[in-house]
N, CA, C and O atoms as a GROMACS GRO file, in nm:
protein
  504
    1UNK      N    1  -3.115  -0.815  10.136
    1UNK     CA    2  -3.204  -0.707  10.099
    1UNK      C    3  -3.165  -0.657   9.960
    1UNK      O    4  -3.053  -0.633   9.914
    2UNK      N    5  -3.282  -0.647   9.905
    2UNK     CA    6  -3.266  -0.643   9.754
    2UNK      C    7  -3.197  -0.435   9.728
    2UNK      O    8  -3.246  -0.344   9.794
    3UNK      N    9  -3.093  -0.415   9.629
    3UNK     CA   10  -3.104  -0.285   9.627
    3UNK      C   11  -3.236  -0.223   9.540
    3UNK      O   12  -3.284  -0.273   9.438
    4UNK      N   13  -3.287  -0.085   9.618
    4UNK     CA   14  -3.372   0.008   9.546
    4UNK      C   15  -3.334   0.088   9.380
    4UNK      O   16  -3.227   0.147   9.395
    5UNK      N   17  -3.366   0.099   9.294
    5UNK     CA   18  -3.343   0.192   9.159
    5UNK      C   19  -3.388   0.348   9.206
    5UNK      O   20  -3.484   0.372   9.279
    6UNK      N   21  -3.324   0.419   9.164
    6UNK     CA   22  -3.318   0.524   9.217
    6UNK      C   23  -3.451   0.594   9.155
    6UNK      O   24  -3.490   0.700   9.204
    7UNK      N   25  -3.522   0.530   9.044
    7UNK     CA   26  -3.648   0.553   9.061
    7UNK      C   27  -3.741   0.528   9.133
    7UNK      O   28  -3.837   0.604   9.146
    8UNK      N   29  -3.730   0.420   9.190
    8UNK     CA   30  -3.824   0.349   9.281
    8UNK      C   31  -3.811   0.402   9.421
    8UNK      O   32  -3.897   0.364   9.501
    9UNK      N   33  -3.692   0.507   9.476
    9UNK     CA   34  -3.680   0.562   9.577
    9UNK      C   35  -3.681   0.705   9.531
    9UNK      O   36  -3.641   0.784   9.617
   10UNK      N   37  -3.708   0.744   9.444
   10UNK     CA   38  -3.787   0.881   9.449
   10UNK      C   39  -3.910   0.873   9.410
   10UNK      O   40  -3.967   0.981   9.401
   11UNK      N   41  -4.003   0.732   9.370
   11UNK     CA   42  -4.129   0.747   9.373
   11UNK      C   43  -4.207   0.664   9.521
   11UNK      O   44  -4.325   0.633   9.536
   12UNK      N   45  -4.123   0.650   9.590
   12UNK     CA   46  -4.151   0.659   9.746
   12UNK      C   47  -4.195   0.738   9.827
   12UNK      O   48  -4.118   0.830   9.855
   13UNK      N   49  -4.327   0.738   9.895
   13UNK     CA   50  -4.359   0.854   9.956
   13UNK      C   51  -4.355   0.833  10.125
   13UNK      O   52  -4.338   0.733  10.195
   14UNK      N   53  -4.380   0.987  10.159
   14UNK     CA   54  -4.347   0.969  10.313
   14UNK      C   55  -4.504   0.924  10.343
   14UNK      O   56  -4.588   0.918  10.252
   15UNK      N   57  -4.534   0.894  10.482
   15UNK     CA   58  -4.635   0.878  10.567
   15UNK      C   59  -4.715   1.018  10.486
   15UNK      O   60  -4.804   0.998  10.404
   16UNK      N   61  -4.672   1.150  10.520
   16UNK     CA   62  -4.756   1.243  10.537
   16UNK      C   63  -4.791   1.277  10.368
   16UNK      O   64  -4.894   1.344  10.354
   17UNK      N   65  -4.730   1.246  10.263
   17UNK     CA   66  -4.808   1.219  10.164
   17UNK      C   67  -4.883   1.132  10.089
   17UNK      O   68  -4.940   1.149   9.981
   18UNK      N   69  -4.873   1.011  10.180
   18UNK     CA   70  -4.970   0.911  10.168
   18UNK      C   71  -5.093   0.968  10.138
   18UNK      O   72  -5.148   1.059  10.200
   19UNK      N   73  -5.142   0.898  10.021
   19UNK     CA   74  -5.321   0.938  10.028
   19UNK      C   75  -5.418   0.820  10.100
   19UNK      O   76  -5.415   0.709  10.046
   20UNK      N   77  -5.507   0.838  10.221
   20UNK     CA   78  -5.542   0.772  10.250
   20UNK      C   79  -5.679   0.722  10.287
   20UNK      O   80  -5.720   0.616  10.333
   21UNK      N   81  -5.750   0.860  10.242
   21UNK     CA   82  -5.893   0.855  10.199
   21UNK      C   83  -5.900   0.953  10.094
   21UNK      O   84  -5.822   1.042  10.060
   22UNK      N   85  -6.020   0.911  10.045
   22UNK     CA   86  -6.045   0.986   9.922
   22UNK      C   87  -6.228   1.008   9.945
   22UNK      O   88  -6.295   0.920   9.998
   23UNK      N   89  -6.283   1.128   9.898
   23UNK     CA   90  -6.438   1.186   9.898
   23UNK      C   91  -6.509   1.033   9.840
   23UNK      O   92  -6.495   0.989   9.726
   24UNK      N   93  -6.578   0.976   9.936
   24UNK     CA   94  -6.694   0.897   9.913
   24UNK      C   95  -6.845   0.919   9.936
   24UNK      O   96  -6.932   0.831   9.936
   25UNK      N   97  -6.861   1.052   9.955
   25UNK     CA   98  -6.985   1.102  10.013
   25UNK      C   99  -7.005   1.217   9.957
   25UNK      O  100  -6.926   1.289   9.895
   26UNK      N  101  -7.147   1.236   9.989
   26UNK     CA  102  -7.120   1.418   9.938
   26UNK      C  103  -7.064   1.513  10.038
   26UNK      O  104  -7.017   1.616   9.990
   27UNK      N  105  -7.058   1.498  10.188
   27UNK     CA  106  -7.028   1.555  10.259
   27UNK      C  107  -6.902   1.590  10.254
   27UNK      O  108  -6.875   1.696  10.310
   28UNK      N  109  -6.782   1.507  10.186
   28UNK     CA  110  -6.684   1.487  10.176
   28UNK      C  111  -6.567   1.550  10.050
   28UNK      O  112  -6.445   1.544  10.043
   29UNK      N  113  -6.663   1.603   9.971
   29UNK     CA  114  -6.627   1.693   9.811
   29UNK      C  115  -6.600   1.801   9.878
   29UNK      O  116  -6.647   1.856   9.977
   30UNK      N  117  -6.480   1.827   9.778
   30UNK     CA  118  -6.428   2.031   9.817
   30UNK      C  119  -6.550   2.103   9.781
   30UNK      O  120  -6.610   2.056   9.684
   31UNK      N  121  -6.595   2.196   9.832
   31UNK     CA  122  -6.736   2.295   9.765
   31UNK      C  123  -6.705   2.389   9.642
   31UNK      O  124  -6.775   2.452   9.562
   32UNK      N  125  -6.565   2.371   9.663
   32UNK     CA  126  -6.485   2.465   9.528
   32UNK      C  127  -6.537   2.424   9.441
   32UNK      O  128  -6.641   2.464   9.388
   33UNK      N  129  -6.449   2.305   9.404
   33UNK     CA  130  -6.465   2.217   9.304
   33UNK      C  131  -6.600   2.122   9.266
   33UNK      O  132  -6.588   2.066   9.157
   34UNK      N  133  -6.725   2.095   9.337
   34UNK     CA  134  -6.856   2.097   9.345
   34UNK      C  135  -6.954   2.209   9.252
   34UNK      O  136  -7.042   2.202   9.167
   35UNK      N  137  -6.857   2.345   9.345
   35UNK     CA  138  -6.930   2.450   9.265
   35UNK      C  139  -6.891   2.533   9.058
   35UNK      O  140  -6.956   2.592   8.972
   36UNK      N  141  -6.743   2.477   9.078
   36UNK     CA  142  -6.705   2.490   8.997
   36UNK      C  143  -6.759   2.400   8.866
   36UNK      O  144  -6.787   2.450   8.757
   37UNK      N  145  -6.765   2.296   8.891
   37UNK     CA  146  -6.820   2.182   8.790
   37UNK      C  147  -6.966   2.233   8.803
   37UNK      O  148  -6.970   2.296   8.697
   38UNK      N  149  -7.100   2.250   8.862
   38UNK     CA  150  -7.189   2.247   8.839
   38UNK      C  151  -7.228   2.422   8.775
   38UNK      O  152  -7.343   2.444   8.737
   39UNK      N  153  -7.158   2.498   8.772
   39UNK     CA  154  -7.152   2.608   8.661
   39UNK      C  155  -7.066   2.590   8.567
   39UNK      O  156  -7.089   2.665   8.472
   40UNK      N  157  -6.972   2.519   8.550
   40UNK     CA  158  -6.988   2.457   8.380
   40UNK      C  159  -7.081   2.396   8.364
   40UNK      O  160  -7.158   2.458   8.290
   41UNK      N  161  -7.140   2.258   8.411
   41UNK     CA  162  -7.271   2.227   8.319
   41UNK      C  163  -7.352   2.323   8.262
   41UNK      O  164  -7.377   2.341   8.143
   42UNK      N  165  -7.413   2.419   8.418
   42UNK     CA  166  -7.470   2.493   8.400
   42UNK      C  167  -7.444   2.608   8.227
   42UNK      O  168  -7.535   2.650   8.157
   43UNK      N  169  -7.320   2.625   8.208
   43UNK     CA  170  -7.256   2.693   8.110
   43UNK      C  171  -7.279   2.621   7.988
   43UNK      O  172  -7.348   2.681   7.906
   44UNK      N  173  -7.239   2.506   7.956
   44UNK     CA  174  -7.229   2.482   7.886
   44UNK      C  175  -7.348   2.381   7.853
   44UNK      O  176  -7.361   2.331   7.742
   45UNK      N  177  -7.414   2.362   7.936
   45UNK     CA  178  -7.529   2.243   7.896
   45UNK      C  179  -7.531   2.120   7.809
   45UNK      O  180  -7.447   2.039   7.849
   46UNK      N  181  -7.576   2.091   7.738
   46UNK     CA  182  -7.588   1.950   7.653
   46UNK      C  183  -7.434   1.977   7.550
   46UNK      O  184  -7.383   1.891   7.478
   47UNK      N  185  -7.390   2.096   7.567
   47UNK     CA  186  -7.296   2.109   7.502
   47UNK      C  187  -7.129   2.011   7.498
   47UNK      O  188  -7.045   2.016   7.409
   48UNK      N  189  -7.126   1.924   7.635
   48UNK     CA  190  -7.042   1.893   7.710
   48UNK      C  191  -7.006   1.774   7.636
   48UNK      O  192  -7.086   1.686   7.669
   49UNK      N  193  -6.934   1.735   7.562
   49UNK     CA  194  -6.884   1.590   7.539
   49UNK      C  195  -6.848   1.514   7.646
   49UNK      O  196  -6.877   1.396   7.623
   50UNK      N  197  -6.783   1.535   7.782
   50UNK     CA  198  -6.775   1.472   7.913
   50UNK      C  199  -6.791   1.562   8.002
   50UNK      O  200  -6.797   1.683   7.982
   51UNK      N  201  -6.802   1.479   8.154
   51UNK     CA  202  -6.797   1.509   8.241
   51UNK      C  203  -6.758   1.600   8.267
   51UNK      O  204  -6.642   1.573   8.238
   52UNK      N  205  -6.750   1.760   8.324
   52UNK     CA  206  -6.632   1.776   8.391
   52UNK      C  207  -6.545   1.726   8.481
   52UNK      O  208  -6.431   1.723   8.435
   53UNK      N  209  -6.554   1.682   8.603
   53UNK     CA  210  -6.491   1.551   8.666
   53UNK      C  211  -6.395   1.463   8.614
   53UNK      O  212  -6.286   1.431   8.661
   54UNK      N  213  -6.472   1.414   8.466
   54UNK     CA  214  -6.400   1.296   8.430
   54UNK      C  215  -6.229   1.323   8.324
   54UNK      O  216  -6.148   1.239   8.285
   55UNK      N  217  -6.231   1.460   8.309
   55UNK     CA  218  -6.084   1.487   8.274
   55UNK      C  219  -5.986   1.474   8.310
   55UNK      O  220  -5.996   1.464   8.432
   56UNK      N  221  -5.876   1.466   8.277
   56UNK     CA  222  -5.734   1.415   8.278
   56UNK      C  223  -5.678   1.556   8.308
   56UNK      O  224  -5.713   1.650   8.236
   57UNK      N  225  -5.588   1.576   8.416
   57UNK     CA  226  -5.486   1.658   8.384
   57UNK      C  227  -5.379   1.618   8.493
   57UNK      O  228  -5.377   1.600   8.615
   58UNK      N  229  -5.284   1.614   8.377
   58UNK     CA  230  -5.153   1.506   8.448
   58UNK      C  231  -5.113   1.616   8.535
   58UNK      O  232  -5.053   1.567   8.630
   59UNK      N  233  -5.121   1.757   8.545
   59UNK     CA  234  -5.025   1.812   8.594
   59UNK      C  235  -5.052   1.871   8.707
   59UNK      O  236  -5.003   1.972   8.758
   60UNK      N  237  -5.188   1.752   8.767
   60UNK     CA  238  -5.247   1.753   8.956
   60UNK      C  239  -5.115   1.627   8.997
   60UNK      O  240  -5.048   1.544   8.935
   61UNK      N  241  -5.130   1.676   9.143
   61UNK     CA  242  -5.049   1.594   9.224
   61UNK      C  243  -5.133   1.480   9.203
   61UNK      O  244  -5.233   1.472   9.131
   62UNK      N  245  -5.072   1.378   9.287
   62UNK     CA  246  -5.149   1.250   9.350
   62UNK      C  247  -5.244   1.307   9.454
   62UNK      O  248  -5.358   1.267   9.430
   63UNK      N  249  -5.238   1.372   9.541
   63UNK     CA  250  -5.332   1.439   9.616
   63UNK      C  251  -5.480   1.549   9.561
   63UNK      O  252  -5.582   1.585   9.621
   64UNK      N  253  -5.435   1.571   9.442
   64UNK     CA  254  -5.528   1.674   9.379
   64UNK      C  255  -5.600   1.582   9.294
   64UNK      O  256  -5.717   1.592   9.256
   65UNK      N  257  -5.526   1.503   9.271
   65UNK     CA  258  -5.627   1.348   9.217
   65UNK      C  259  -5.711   1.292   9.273
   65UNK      O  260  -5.826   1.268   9.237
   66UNK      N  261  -5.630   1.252   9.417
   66UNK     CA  262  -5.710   1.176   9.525
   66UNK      C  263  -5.862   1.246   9.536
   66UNK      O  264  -5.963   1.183   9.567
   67UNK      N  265  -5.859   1.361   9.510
   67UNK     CA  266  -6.014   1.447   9.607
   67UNK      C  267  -6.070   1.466   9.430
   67UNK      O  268  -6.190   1.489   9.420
   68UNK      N  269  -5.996   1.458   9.305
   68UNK     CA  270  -6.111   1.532   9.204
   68UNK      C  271  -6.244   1.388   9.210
   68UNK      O  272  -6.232   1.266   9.222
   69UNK      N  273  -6.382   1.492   9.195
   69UNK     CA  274  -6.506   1.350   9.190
   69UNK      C  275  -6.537   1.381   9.057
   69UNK      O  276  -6.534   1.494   9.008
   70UNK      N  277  -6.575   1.247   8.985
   70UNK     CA  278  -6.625   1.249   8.875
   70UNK      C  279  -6.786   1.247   8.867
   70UNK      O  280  -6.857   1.262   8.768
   71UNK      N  281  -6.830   1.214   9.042
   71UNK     CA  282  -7.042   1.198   8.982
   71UNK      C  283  -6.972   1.261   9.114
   71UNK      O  284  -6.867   1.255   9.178
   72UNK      N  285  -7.133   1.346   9.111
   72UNK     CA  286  -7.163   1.374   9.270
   72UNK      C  287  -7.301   1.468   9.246
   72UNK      O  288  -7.320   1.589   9.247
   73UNK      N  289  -7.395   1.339   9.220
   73UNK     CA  290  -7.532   1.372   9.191
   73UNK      C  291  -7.650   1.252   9.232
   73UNK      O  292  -7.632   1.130   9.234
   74UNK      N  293  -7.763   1.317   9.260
   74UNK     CA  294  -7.849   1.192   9.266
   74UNK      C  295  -7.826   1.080   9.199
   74UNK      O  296  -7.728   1.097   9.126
   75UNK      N  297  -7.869   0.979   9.189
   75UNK     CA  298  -7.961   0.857   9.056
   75UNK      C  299  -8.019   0.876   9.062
   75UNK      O  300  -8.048   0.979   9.123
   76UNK      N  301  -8.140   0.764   8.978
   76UNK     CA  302  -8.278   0.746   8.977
   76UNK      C  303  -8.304   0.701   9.133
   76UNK      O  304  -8.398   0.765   9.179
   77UNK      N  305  -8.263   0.632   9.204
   77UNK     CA  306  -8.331   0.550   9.302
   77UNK      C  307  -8.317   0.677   9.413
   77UNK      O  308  -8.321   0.638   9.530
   78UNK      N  309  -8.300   0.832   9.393
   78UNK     CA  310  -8.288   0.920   9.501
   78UNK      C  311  -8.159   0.904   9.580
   78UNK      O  312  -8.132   0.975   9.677
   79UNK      N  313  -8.091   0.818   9.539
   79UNK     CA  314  -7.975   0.797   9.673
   79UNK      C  315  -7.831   0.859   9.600
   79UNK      O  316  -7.784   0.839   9.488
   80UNK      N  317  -7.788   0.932   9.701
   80UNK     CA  318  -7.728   1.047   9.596
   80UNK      C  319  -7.568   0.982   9.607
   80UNK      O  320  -7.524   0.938   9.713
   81UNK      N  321  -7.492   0.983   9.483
   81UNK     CA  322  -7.355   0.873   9.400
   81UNK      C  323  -7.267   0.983   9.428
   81UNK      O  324  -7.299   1.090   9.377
   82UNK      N  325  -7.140   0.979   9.515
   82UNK     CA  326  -7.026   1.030   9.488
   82UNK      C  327  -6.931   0.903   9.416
   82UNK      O  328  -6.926   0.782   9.437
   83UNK      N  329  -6.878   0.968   9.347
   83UNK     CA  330  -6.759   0.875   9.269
   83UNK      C  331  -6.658   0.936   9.204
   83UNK      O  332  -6.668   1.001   9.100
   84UNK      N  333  -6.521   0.904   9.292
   84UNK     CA  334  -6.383   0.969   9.273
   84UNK      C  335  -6.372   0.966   9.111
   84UNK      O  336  -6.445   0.905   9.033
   85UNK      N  337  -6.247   1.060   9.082
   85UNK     CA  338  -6.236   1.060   8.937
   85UNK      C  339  -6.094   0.917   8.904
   85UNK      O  340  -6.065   0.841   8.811
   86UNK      N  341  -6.033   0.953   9.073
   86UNK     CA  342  -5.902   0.838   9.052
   86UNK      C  343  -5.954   0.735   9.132
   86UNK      O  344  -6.054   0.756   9.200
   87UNK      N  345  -5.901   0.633   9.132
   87UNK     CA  346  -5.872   0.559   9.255
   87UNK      C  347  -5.715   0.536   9.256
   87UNK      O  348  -5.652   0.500   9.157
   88UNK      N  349  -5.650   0.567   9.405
   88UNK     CA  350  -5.515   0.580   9.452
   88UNK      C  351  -5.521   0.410   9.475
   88UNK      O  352  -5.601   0.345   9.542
   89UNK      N  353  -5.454   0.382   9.429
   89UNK     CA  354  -5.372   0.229   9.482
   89UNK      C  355  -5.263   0.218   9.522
   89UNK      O  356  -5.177   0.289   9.468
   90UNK      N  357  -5.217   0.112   9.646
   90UNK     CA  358  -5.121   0.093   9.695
   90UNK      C  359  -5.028  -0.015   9.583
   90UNK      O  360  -5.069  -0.121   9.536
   91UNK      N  361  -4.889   0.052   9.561
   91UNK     CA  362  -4.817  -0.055   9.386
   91UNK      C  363  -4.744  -0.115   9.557
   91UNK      O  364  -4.745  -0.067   9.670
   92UNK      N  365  -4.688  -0.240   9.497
   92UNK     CA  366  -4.620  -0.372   9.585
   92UNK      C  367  -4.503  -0.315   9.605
   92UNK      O  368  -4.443  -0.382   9.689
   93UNK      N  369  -4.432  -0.212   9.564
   93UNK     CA  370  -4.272  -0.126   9.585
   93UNK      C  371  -4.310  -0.035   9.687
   93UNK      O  372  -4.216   0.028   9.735
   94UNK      N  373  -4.440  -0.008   9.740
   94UNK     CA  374  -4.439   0.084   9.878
   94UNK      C  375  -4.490   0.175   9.799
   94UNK      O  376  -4.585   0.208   9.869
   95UNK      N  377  -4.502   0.272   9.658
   95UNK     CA  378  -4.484   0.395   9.559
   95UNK      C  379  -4.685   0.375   9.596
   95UNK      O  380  -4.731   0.271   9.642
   96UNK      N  381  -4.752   0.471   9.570
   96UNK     CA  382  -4.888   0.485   9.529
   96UNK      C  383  -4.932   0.551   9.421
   96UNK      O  384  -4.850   0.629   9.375
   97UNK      N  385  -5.052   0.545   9.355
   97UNK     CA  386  -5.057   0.544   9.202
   97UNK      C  387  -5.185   0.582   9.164
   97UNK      O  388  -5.281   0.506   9.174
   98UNK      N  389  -5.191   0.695   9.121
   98UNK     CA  390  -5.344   0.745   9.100
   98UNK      C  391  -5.394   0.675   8.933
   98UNK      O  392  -5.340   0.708   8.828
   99UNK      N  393  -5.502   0.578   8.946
   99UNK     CA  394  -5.584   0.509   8.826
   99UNK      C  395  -5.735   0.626   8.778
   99UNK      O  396  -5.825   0.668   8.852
  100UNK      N  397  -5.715   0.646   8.653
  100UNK     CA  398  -5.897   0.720   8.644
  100UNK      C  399  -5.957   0.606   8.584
  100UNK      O  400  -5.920   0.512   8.514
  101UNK      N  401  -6.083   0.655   8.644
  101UNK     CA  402  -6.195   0.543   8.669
  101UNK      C  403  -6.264   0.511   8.500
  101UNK      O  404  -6.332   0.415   8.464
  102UNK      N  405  -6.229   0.599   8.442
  102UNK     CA  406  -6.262   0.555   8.304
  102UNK      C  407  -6.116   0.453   8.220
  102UNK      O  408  -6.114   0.331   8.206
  103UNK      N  409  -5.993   0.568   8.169
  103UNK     CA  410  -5.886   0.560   8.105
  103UNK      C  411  -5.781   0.432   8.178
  103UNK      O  412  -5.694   0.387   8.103
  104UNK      N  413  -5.789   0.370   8.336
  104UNK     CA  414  -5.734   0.318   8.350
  104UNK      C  415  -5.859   0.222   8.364
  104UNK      O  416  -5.878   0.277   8.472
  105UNK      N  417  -5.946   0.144   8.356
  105UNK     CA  418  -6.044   0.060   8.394
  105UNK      C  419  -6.014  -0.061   8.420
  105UNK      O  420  -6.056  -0.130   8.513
  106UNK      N  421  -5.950  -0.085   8.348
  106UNK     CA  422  -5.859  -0.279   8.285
  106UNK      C  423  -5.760  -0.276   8.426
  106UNK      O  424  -5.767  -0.356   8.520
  107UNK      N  425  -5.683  -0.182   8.415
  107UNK     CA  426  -5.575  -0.212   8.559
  107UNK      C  427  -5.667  -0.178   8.714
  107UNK      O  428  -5.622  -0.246   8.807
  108UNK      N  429  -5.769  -0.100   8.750
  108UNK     CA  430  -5.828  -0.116   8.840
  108UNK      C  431  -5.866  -0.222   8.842
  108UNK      O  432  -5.843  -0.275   8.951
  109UNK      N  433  -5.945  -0.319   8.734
  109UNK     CA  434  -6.026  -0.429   8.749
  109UNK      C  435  -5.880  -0.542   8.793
  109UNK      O  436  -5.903  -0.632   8.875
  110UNK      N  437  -5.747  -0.530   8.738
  110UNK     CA  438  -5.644  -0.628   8.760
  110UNK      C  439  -5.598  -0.591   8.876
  110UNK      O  440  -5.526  -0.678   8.924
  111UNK      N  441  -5.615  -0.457   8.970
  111UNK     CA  442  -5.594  -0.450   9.059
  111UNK      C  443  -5.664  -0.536   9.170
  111UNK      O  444  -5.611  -0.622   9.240
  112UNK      N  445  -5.793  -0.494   9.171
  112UNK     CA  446  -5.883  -0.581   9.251
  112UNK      C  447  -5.878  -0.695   9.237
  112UNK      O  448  -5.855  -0.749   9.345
  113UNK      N  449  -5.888  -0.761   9.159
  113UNK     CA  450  -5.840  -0.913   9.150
  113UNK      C  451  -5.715  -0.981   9.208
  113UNK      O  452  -5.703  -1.103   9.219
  114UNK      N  453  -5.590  -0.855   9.257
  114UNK     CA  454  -5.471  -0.913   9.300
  114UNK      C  455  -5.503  -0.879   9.459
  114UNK      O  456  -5.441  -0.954   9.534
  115UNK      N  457  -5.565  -0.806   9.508
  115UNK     CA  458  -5.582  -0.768   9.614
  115UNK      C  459  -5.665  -0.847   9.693
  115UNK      O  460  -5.786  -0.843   9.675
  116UNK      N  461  -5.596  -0.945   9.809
  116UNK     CA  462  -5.686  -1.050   9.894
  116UNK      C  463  -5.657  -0.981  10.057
  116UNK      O  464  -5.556  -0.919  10.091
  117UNK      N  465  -5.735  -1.002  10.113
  117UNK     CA  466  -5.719  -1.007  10.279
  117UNK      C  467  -5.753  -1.117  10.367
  117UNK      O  468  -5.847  -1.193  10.386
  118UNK      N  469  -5.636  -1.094  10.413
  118UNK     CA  470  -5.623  -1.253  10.543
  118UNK      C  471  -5.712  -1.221  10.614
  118UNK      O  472  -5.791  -1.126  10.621
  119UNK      N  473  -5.689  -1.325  10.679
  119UNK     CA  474  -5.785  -1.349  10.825
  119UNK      C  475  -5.827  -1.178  10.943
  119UNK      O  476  -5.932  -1.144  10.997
  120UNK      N  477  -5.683  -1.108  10.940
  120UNK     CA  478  -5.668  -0.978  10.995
  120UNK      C  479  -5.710  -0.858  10.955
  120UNK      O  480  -5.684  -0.752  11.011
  121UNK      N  481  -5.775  -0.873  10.858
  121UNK     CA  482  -5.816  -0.778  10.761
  121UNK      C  483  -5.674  -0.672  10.720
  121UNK      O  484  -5.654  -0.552  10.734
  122UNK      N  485  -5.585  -0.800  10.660
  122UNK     CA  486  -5.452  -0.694  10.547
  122UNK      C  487  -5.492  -0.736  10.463
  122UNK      O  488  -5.573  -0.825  10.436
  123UNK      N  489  -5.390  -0.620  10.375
  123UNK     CA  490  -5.403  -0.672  10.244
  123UNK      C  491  -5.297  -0.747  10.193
  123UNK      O  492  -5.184  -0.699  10.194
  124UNK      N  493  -5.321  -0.878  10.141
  124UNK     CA  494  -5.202  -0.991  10.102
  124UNK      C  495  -5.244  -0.978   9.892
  124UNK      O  496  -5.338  -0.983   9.813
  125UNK      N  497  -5.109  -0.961   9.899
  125UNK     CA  498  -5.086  -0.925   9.711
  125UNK      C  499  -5.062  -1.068   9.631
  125UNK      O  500  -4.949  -1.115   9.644
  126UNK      N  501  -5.122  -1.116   9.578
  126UNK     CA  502  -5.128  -1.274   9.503
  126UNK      C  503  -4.984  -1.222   9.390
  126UNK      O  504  -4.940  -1.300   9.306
   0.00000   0.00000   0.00000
């Protein structure tokens, strides 16, 4: 058994801070934070260089990551788009790792590409 770096065992988490779903629906968004973002638009209107959603602030947990949404509005086709601001990935050391869906794009896309499932529906890491 290989030894751990004492970084790699303090970026180890327990079961109960595992993130293990994240808002894919609208039903599923905090109403805080729903309501909060749609009175800034409201505030600020065309004024907005981004999203609100789509900001960075390092100094949310992994959990306050897990739930921020970056869309959570109709499309055109009426069918209404939630879409996280992170996606949490499981790293191959056991550690989990919040990616934003803009600023990290390249490593989500290299993520998915390493990520296969067997026959059992796991996930096997190429």
């Amino acid at each position: 058994m290989s030894e751990q770096t004492s970084e790699q065992v303090s970026n180890q988490i327990s079961d109960q801070e595992r993130v293990t779903k994240q808002p894919m629906s609208p039903e599923e968004v905090d109403p805080q934070q729903k309501a909060e973002q749609q009175a800034e638009l409201e505030r600020e209107g065309n004024n907005l260089t981004l999203n609100p959603g789509d900001r960075i602030d390092e100094s949310k947990t992994l959990q306050e990551k897990a739930q921020q949404v970056a869309v959570d509005a109709p499309d055109i086709t009426g069918d209404h788009i939630t879409v996280p601001a992170y996606f949490v990935v499981d790293e191959p050391d056991g550690t989990q790792k919040a990616l934003h869906h803009i600023k990290d794009a390249e490593e989500i896309s290299d993520v998915i590409r390493q990520a296969r499932m067997d026959e059992d529906g796991n996930r096997v890491w190429d």
